[in-house]
Backbone and ligand atoms as CSV (ligand in chain L), in Angstrom:
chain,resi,resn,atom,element,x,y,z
A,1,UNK,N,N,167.558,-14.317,207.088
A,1,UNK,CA,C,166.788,-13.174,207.598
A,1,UNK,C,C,167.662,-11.941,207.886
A,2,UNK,N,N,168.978,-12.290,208.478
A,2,UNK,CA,C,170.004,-10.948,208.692
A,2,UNK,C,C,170.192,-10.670,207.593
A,3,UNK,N,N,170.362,-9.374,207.187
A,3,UNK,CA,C,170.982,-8.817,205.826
A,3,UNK,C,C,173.022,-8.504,206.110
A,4,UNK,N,N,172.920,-8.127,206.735
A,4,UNK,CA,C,174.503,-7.924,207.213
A,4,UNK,C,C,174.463,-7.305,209.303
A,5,UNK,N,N,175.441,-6.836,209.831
A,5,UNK,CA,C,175.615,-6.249,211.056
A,5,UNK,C,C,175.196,-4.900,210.266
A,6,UNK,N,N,174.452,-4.165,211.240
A,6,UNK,CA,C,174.147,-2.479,211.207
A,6,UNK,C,C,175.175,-1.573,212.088
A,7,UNK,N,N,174.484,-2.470,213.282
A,7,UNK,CA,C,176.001,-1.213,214.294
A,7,UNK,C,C,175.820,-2.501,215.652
A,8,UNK,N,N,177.102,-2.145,215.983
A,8,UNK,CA,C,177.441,-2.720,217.279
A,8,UNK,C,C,177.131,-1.474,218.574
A,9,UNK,N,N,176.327,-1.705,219.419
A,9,UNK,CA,C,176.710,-0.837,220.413
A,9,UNK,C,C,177.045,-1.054,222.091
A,10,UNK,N,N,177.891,0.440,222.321
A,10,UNK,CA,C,178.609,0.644,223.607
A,10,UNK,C,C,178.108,1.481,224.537
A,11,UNK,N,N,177.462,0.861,225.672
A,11,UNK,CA,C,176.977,1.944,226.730
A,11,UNK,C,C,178.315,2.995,227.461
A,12,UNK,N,N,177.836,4.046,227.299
A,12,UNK,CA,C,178.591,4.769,228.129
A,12,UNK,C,C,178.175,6.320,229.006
A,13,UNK,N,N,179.003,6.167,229.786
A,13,UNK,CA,C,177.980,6.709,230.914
A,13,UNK,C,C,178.080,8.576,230.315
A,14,UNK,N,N,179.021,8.927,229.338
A,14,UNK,CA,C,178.817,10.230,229.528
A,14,UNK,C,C,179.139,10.389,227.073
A,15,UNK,N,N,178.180,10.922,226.581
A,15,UNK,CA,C,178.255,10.766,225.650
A,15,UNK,C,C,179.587,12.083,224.889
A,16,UNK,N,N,179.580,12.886,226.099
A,16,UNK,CA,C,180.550,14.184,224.871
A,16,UNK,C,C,181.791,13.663,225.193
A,17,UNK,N,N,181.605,13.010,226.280
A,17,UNK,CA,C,183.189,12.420,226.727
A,17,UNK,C,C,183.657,11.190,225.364
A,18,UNK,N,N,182.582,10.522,225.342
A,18,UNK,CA,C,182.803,9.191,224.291
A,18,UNK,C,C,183.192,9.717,222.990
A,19,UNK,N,N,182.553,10.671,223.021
A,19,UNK,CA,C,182.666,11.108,221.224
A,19,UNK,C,C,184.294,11.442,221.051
A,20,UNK,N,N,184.757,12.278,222.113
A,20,UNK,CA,C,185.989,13.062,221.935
A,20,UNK,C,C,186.786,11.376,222.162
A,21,UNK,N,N,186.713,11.024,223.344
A,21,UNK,CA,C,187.793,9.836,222.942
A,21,UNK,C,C,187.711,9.204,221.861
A,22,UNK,N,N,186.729,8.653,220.948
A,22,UNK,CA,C,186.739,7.920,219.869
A,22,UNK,C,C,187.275,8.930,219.176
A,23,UNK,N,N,187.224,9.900,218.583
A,23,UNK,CA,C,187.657,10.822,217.603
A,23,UNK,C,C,189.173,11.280,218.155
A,24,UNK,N,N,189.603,11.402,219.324
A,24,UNK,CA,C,191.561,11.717,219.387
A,24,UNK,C,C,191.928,10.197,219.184
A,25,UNK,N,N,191.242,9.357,219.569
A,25,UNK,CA,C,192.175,8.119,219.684
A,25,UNK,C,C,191.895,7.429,219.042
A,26,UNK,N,N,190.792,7.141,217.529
A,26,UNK,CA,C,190.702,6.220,216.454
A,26,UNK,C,C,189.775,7.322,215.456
A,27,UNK,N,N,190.322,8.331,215.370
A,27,UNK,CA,C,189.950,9.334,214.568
A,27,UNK,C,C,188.260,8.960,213.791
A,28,UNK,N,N,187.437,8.518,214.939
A,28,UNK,CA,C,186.216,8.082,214.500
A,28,UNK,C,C,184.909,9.531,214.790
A,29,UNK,N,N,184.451,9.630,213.296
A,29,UNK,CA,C,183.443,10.751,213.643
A,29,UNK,C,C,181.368,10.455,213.955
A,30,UNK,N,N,180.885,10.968,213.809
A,30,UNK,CA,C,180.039,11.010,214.350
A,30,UNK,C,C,179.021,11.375,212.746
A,31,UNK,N,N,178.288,10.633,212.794
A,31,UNK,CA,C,177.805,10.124,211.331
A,31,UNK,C,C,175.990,10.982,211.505
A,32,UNK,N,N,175.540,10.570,212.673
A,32,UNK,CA,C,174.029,11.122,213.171
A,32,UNK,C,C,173.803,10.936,214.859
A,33,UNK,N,N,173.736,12.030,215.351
A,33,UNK,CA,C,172.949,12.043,216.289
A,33,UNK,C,C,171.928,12.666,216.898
A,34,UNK,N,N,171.111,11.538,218.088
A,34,UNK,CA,C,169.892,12.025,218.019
A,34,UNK,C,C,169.241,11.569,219.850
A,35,UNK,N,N,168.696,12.326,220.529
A,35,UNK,CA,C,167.887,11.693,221.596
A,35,UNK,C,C,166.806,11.120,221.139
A,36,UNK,N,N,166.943,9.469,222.296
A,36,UNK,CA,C,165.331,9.000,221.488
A,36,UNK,C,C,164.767,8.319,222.960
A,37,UNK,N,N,163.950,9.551,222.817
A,37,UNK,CA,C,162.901,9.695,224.154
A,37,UNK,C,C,162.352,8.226,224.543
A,38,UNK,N,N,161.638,7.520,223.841
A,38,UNK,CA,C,160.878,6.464,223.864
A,38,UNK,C,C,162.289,5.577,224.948
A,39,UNK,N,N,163.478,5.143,224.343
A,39,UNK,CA,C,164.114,4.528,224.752
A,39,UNK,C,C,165.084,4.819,225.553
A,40,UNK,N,N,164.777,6.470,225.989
A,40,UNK,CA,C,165.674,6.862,227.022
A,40,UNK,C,C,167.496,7.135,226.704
A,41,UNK,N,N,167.819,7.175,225.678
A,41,UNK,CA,C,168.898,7.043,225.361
A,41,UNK,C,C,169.634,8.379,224.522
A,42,UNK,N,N,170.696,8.831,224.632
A,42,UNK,CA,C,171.508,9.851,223.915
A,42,UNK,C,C,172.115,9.028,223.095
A,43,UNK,N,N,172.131,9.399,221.845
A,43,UNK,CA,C,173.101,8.004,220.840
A,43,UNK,C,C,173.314,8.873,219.738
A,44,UNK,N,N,175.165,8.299,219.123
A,44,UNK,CA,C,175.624,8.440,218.397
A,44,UNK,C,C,176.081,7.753,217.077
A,45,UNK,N,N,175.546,7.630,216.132
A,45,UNK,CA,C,176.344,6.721,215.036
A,45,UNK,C,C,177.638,7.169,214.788
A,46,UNK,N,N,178.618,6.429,214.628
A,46,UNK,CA,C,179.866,6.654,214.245
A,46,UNK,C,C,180.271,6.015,213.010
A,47,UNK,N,N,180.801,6.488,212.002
A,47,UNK,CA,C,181.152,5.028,210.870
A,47,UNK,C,C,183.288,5.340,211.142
A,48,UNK,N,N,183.136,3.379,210.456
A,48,UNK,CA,C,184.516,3.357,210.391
A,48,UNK,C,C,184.694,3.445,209.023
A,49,UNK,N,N,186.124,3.466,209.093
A,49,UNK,CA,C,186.805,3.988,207.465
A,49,UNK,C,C,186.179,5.059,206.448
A,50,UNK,N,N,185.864,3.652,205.632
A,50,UNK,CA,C,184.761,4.579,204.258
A,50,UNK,C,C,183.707,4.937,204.828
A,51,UNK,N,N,182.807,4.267,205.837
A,51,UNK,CA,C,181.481,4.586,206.402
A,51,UNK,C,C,180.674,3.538,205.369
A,52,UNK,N,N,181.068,2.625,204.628
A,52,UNK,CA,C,179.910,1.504,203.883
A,52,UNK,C,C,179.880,0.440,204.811
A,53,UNK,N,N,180.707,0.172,206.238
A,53,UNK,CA,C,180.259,-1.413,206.579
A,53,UNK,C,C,179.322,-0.755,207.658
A,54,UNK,N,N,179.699,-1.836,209.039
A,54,UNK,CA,C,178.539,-1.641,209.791
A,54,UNK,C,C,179.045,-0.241,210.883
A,55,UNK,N,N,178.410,0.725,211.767
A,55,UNK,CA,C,178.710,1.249,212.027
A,55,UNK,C,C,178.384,1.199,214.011
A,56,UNK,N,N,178.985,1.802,214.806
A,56,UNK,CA,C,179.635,1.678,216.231
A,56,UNK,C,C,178.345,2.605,216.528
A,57,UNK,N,N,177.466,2.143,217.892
A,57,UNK,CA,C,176.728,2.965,217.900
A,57,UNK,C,C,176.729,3.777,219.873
A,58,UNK,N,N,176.900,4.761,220.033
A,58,UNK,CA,C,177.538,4.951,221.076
A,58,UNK,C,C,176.349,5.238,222.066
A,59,UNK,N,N,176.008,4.556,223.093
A,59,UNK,CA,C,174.536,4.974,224.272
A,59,UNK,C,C,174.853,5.682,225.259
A,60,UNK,N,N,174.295,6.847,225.397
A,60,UNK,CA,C,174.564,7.480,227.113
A,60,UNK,C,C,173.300,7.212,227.623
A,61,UNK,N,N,172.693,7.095,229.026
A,61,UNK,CA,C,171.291,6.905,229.212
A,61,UNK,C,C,170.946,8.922,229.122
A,62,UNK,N,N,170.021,8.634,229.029
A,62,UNK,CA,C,169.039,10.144,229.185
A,62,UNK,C,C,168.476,10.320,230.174
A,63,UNK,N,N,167.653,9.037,230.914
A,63,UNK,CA,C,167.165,9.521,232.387
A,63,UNK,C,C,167.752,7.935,233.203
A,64,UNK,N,N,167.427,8.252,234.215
A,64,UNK,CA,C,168.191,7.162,235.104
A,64,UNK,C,C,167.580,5.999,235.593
A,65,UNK,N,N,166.409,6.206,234.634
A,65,UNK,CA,C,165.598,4.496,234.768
A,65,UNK,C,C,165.345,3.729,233.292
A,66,UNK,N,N,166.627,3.964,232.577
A,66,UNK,CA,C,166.694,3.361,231.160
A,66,UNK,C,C,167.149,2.423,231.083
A,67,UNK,N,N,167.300,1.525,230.288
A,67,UNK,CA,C,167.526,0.498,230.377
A,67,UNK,C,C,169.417,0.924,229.829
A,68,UNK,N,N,169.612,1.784,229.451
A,68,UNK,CA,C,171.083,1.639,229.594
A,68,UNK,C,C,171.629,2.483,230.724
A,69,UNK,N,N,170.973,2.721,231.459
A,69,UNK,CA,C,171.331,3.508,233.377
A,69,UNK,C,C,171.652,2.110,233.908
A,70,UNK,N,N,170.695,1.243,233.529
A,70,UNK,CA,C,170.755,-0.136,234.450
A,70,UNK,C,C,171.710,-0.938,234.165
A,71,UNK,N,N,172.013,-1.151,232.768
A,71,UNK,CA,C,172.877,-1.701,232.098
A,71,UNK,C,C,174.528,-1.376,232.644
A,72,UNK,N,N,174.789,0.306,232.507
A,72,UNK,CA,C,175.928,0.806,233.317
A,72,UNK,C,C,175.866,0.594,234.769
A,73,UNK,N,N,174.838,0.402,235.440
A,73,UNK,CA,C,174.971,0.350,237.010
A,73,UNK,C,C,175.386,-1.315,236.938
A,74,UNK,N,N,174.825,-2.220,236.679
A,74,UNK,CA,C,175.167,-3.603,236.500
A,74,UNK,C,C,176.806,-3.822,235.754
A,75,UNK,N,N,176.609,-3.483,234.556
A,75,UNK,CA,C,177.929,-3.991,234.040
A,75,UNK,C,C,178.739,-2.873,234.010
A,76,UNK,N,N,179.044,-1.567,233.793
A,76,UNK,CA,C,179.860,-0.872,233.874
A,76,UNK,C,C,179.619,-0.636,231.995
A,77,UNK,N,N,180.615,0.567,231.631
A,77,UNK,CA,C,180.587,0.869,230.026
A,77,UNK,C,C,181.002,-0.425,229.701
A,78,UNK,N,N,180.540,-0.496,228.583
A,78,UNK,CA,C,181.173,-1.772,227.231
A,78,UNK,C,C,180.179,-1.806,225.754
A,79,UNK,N,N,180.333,-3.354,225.527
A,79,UNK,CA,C,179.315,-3.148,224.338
A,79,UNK,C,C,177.809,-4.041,225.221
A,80,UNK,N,N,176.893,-3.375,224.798
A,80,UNK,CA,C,175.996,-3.734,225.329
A,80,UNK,C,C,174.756,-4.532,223.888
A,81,UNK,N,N,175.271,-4.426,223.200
A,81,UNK,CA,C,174.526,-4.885,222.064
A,81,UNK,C,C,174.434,-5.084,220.760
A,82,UNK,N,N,174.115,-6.194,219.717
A,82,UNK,CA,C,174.744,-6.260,218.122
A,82,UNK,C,C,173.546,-6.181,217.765
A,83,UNK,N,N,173.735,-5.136,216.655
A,83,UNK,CA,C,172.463,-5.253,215.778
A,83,UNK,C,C,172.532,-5.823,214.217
A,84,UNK,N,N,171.294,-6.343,214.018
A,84,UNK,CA,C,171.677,-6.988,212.576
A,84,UNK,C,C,170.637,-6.450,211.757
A,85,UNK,N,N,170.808,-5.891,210.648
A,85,UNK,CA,C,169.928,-4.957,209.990
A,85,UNK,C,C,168.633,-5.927,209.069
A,86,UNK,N,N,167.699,-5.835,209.070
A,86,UNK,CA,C,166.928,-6.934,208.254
A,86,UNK,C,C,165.946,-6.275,207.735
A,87,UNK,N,N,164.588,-6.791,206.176
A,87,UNK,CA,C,164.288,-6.268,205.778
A,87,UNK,C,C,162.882,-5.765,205.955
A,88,UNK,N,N,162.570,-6.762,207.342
A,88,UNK,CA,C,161.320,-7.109,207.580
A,88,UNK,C,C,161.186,-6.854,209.107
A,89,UNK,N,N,160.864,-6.111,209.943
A,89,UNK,CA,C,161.171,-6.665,211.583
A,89,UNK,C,C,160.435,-7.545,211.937
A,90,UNK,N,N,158.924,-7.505,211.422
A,90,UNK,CA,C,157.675,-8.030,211.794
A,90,UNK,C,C,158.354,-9.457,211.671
A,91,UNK,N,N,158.315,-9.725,210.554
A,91,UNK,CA,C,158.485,-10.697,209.980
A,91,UNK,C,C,159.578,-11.458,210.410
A,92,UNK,N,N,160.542,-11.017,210.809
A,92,UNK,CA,C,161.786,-11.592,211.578
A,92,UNK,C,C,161.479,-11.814,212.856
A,93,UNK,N,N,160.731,-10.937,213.308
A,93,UNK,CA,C,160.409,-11.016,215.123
A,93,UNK,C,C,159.427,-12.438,214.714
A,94,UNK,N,N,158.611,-12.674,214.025
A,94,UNK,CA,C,157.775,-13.378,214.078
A,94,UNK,C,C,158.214,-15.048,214.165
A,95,UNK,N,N,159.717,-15.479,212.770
A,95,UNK,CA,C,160.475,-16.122,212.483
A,95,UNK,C,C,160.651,-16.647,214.127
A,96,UNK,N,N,161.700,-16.028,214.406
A,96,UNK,CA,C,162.435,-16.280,215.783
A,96,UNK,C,C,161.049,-16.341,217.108
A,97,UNK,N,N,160.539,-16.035,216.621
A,97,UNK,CA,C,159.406,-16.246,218.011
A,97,UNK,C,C,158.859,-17.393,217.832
A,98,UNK,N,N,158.274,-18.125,216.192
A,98,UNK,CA,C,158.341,-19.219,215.948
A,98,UNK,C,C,159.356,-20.163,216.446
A,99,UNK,N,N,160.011,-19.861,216.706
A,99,UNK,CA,C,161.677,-20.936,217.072
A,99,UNK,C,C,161.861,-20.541,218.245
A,100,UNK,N,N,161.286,-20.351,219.438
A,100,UNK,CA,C,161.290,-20.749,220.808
A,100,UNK,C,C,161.395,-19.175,221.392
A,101,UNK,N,N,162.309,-17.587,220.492
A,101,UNK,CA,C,163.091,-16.958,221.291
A,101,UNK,C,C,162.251,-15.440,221.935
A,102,UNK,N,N,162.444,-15.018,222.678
A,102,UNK,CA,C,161.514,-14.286,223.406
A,102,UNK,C,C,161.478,-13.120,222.486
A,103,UNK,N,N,160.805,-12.255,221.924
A,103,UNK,CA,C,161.577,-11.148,221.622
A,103,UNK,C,C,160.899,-9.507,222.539
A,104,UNK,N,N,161.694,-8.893,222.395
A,104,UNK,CA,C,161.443,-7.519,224.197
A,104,UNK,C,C,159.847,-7.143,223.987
A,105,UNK,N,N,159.501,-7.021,222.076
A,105,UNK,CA,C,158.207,-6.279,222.172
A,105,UNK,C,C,157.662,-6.920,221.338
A,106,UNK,N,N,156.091,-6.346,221.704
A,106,UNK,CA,C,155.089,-7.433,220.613
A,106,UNK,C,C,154.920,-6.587,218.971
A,107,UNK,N,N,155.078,-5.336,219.418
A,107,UNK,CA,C,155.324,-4.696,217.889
A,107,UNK,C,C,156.612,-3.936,217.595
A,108,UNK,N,N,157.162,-3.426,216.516
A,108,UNK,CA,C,157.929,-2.548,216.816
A,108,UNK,C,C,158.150,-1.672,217.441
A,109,UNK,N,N,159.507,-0.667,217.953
A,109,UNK,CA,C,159.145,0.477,218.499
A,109,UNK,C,C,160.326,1.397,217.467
A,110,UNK,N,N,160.360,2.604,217.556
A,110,UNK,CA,C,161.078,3.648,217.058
A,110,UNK,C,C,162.804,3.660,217.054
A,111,UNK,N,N,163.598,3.453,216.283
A,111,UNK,CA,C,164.731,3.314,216.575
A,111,UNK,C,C,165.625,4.422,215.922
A,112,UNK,N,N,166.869,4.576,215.511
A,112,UNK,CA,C,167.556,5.635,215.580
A,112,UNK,C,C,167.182,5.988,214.006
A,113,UNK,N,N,166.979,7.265,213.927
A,113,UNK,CA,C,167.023,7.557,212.174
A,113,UNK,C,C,165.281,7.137,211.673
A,114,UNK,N,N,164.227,7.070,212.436
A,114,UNK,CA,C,162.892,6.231,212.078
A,114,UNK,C,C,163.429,4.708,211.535
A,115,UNK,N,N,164.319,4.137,212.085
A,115,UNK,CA,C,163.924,2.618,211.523
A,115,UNK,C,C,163.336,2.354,212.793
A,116,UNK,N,N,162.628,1.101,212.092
A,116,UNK,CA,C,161.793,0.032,213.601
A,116,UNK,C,C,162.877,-0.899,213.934
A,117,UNK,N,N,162.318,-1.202,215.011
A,117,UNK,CA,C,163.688,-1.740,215.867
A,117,UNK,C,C,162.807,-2.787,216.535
A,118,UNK,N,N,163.649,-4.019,217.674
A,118,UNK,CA,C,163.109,-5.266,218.324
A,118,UNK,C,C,164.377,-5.505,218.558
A,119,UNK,N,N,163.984,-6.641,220.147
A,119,UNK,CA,C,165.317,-6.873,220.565
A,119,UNK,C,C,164.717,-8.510,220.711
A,120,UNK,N,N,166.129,-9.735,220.834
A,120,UNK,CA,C,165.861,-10.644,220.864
A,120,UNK,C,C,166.515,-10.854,222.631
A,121,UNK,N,N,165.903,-11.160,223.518
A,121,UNK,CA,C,166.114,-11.443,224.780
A,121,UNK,C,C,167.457,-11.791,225.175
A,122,UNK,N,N,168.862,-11.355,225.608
A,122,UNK,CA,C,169.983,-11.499,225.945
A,122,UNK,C,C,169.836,-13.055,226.405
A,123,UNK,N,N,169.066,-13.567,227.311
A,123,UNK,CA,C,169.157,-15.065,228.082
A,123,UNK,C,C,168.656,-15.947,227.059
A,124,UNK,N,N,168.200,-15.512,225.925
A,124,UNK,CA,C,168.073,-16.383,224.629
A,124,UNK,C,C,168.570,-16.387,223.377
A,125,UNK,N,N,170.023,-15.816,223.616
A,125,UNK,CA,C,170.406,-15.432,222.079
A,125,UNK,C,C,172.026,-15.593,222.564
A,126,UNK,N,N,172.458,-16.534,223.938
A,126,UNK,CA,C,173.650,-17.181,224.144
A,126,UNK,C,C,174.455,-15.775,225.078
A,127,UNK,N,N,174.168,-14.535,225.493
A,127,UNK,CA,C,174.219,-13.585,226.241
A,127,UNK,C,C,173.934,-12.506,225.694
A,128,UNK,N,N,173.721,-12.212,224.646
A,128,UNK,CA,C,173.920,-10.777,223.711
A,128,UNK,C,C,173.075,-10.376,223.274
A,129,UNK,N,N,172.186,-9.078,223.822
A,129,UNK,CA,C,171.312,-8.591,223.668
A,129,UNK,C,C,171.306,-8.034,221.478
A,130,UNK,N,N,170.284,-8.861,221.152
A,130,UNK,CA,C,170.271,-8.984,219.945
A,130,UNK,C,C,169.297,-7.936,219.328
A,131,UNK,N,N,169.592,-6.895,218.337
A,131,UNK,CA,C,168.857,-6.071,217.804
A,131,UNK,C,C,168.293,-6.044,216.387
A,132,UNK,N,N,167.426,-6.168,216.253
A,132,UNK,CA,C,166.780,-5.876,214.608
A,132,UNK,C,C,166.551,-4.837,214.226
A,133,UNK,N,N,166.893,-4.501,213.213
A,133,UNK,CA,C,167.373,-3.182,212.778
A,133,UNK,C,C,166.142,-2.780,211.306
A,134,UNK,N,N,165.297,-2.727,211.556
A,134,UNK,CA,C,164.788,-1.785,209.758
A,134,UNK,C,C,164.620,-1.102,209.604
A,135,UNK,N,N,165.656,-0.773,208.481
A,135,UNK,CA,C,165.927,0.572,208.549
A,135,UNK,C,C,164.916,1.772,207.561
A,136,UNK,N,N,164.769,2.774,207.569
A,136,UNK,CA,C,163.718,4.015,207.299
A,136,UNK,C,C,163.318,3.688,205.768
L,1,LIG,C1,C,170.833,-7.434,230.663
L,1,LIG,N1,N,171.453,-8.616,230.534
L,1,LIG,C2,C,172.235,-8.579,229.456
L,1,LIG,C3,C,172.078,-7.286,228.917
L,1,LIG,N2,N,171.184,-6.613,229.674
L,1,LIG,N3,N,173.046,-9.485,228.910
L,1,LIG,C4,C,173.714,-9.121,227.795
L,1,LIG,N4,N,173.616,-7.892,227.212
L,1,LIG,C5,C,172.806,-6.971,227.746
L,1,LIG,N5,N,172.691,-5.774,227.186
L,1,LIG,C6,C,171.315,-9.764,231.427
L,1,LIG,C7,C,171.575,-9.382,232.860
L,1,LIG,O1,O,172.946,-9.430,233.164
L,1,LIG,C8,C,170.797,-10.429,233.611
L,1,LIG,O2,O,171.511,-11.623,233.659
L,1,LIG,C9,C,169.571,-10.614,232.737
L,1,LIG,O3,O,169.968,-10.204,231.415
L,1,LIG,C10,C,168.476,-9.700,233.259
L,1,LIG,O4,O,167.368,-9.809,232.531
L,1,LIG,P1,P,166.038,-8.987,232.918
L,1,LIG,O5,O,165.976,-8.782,234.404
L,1,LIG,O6,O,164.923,-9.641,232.201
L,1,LIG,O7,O,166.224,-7.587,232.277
L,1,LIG,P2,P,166.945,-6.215,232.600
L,1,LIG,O8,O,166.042,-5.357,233.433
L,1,LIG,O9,O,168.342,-6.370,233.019
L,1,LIG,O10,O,166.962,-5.587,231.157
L,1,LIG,C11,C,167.583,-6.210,230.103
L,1,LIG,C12,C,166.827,-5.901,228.801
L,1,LIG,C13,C,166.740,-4.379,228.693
L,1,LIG,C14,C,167.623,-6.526,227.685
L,1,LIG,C15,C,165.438,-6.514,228.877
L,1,LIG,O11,O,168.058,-3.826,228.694
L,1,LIG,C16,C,166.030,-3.917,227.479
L,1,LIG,O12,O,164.804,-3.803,227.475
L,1,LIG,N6,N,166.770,-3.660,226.391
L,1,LIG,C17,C,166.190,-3.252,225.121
L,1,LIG,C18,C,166.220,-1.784,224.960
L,1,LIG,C19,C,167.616,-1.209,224.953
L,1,LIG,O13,O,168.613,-1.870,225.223
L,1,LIG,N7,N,167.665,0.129,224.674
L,1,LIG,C20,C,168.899,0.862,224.636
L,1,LIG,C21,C,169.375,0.927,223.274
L,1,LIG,P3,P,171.614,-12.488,234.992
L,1,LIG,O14,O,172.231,-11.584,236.008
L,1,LIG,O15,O,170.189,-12.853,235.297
L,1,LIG,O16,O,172.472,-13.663,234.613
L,1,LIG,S1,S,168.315,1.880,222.223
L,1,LIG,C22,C,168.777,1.494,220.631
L,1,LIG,O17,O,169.575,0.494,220.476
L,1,LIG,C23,C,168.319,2.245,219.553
L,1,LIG,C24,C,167.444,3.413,219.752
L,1,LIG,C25,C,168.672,1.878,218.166
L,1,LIG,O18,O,169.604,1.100,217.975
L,1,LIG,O19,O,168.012,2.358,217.231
């Protein structure tokens, strides 16, 4: 059902700050960004090297009852989440819901770039908030 990793991502509490450190200190640029209201979040794609594997996806919260405000008040910056790009969400959410695992929503919701997006429940996927990725 995974097709490959899409992007790994890192909450962090201030996004112009993140960008500039990734770019002086692993000369990493900034591929698309975009606010996405629905999910409360400022986010950056970054690609490494060539920009063909998976790419680093950087979260600031947008308002302070997001789920990555909470995420930074609890854990502090880090990676807060792997996404795995697939071709189907429905159809994958459906898979894994068949097989015991919670997933956050009953339909898709809007994710970075118009792909649909779904998360697989962190306390059911061994700690790691798991993302499905389909993309536009
Ligand atoms: C919470 N927990 C995590 C976690 N967030 N564990 C691993 N990774 C994370 N990111 C743990 C937390 O430490 C608690 O463990 C337990 O889960 C709490 O579960 P909860 O009370 O049910 O839930 P909350 O309120 O802590 O929220 C967690 C979830 C929330 C995952 C439900 O963050 C959420 O709805 N996430 C999906 C949306 C999201 O992350 N959006 C931002 C990215 P203990 O203490 O009980 O052991 S937006 C995005 O990725 C986009 C737009 C895109 O890629 O296109």
């Amino acid at each position: 059902e995974f097709l490959r990793i899409d992007h790994v991502g890192v909450a962090v509490p201030d996004l112009d700050d993140a960008l500039r450190f990734y770019a002086e200190m692993f000369g990493m640029h900034v591929v698309h960004e975009e606010t996405n209201e629905d999910q409360g979040v400022r986010e950056a794609m970054l690609a490494v090297g060539d920009g063909t594997g998976p790419r680093l996806q950087l979260l600031a919260p947008a308002r302070p009852d997001s789920a990555i405000a909470k995420f930074l008040d609890r854990s502090g910056p880090g990676l807060q989440q792997l996404a795995y790009t697939v071709a189907d969400v429905e159809a994958t959410a459906a898979a894994l819901r068949a097989r015991g695992l919670r997933l956050l929503y009953d339909t898709p919701r809007r994710g970075t770039a118009g792909s649909r997006i779904n998360f697989v429940h962190p306390k059911d996927a061994g700690g790691v908030l798991v993302e499905l990725v389909e993309p536009a």
